[in-house]
C-alpha positions in Angstrom: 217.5 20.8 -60.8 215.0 18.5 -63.1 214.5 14.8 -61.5 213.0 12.3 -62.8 212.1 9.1 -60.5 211.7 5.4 -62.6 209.4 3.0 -60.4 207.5 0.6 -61.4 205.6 0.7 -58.0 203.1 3.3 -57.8 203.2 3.6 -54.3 206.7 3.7 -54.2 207.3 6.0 -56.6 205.0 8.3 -55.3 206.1 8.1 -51.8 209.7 8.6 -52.9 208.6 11.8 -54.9 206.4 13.6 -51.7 210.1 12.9 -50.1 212.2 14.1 -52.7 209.4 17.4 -52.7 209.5 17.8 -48.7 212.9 17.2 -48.2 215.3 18.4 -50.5 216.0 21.7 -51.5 216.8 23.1 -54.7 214.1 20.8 -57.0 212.6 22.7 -59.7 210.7 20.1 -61.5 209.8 16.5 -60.2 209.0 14.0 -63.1 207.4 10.5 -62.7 208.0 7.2 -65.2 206.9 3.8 -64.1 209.2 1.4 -66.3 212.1 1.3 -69.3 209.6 2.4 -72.2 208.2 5.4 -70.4 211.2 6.5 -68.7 213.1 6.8 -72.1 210.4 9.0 -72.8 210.2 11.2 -70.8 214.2 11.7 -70.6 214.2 12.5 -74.0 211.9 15.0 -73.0 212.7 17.2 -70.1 216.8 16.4 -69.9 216.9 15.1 -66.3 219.8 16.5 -64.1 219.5 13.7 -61.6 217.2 10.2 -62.2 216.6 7.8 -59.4 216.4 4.5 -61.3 214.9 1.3 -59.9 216.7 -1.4 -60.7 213.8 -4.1 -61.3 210.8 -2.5 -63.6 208.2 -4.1 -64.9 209.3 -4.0 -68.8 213.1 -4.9 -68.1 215.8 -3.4 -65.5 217.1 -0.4 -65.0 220.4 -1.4 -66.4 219.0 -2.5 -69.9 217.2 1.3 -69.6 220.9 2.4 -69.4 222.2 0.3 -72.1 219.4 2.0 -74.5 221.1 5.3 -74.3 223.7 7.0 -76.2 224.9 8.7 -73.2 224.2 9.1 -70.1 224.4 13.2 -69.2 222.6 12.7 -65.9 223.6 11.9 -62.2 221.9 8.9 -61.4 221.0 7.2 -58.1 219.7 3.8 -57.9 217.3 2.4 -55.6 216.4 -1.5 -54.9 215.5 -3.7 -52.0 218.2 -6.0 -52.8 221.7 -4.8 -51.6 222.9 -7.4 -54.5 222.4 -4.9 -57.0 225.0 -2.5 -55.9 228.3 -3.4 -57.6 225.8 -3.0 -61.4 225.0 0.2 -60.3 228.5 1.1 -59.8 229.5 -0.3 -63.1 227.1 2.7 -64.2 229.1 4.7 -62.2 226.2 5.9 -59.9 226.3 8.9 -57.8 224.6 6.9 -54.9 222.7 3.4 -54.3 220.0 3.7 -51.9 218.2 0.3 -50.5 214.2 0.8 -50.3 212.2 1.7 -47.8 214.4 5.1 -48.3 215.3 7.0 -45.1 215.2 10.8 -45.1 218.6 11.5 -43.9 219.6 9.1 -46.5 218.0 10.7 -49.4 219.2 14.1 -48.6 222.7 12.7 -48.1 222.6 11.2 -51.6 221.0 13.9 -53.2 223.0 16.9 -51.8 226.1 14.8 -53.3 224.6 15.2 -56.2 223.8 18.9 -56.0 227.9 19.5 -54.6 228.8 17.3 -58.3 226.4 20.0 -59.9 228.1 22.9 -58.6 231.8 22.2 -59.5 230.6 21.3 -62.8 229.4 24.6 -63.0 232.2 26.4 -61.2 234.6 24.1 -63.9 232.2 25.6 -66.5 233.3 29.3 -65.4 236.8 28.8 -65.1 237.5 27.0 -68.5 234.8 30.2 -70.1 237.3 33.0 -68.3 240.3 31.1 -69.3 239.3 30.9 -72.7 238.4 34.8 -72.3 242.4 35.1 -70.9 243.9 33.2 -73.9 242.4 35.5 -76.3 243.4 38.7 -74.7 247.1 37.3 -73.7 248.1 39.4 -77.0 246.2 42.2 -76.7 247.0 45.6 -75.0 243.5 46.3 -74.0 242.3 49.6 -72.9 239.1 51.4 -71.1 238.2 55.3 -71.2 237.3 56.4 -68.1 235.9 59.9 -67.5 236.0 61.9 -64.1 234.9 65.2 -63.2 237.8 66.8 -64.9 239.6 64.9 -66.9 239.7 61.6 -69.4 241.8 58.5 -68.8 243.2 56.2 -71.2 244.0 53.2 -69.2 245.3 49.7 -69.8 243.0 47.3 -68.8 246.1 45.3 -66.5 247.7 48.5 -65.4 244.1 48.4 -63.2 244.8 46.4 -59.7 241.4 47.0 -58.5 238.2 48.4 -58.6 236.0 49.7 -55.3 232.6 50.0 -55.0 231.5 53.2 -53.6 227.7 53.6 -53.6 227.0 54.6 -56.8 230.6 55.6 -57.9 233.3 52.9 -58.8 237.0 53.7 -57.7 239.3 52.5 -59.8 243.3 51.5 -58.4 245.8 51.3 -60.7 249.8 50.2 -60.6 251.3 53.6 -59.9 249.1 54.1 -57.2 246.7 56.6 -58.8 243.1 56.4 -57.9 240.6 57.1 -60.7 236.6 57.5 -58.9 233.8 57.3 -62.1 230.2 58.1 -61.7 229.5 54.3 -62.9 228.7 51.7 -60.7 231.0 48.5 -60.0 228.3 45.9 -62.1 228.9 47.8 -64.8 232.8 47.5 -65.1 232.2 43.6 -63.7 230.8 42.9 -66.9 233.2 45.1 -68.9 236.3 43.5 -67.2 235.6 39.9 -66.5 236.8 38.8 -69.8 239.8 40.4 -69.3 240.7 38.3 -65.4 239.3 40.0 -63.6 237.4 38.8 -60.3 234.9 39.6 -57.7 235.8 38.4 -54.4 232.9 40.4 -52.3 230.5 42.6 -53.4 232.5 45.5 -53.2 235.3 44.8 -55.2 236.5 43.5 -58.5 240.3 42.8 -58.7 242.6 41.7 -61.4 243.5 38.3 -60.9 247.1 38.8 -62.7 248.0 41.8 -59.7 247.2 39.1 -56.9 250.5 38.6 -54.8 248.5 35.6 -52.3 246.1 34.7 -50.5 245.5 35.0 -46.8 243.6 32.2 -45.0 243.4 33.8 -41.4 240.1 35.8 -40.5 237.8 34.2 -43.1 240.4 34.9 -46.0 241.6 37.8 -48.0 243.6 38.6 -50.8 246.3 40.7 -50.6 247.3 42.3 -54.3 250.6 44.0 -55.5 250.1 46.9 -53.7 250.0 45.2 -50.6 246.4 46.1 -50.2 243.9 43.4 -48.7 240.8 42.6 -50.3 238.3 40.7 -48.0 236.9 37.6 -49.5 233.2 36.9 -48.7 232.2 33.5 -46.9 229.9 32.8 -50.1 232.6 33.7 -53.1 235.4 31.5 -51.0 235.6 28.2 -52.9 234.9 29.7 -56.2 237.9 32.0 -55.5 240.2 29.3 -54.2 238.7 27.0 -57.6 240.0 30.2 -59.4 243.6 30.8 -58.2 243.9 27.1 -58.1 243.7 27.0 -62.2 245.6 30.2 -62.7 
């Protein structure tokens, strides 16, 4: 995440950044601008994820900074000493307001909001990219060779219910109940069959999100698909998952 911090107060500012730097996580470049002039500088030049405006600069406000713009793409958080300020910022609609001196617990509160905002954007991202992906295939009968020991398989892509990781083989489930096992590992059919709904839940398996019958909450949460198999879902994949079934 780029930030970029707009004080006119040296001291300040660079108090606020050695914060920023020792106490929040996830910062991969920390910018400084010290009023309107050079903080619509250097916006234009690194694209700032998050800015943490002050509110009185030396060459205007922050609000006529705000006005200057076309857009504003960026989470912003304001910070004052005047508590009078906060119903501007809102009109800006600011992630957070934060009244100087800035506490720690307060700035990680404000800017882990901000990095929660991030992540569902991204997660929203993903799901509008795979429904896109589902739209385009609705229409098509889609299917994958796959080659075992003996034979060669010509299989639709949604007669698949799941795929199992198995060291460096990948078994593949299908709707009658066969069970295919290729010498091909599971991130190589991820990237094959994502476009076409299908999921990975746990690092172990991939499923097909149109085979799904529910979801279980109980022990952590698992799916259980059409063939009344359980899939486990990992603590890390959860809310993407739920994001997922949510918007099918």
């Amino acid at each position: 995440m780029r930030v970029l911090v707009i004080d006119n107060e040296a001291n300040i500012r660079a108090s606020l950044v050695q914060m920023i730097a020792n106490f929040c996580d996830g910062i991969s470049e920390l910018y400084e601008a010290d009023g309107v002039a050079t903080g619509l500088i250097k916006m234009a030049e690194i694209n700032p994820d998050l800015v943490f405006l002050d509110v009185e600069l030396d060459d205007g406000t922050g609000m006529d900074l705000l006005l200057k713009l076309k857009q504003i793409n960026f989470h912003l958080i304001f910070i004052t000493a005047h508590n009078k300020y906060a119903i501007d910022a809102f009109k800006f609609s600011a992630t957070d307001f934060l009244l100087k001196p800035i506490e720690p617990d307060e700035l990680i509160e404000a800017v882990n909001k901000v990095k929660q905002q991030l992540k569902n954007k991204y997660l929203s991202e993903q799901l509008q990219v795979m429904q896109q992906s589902l739209n385009r295939m609705a229409n098509k009968e889609k299917k994958i060779v796959l080659k075992d020991s003996s034979s060669i398989y010509f299989v639709n892509v949604n007669d698949i219910v799941r795929c199992e990781s198995a060291g460096q083989y990948t078994e593949f489930y299908l709707a009658d109940t066969k069970r295919i096992v290729i010498s091909k590992s599971l991130k190589e059919y991820e990237e094959l069959l994502t476009p076409y709904g299908f999921i990975r839940p746990h690092h172990s398996h991939l499923i097909n999100v149109n085979r799904i019958l529910r979801f279980d909450k109980i022990n952590g949460g698992s799916l259980v698909m059409e063939t009344l198999e359980e899939i486990p879902v990992s603590h890390r994949k959860k809310a993407e998952i739920l994001q997922i079934l949510d918007n099918l």
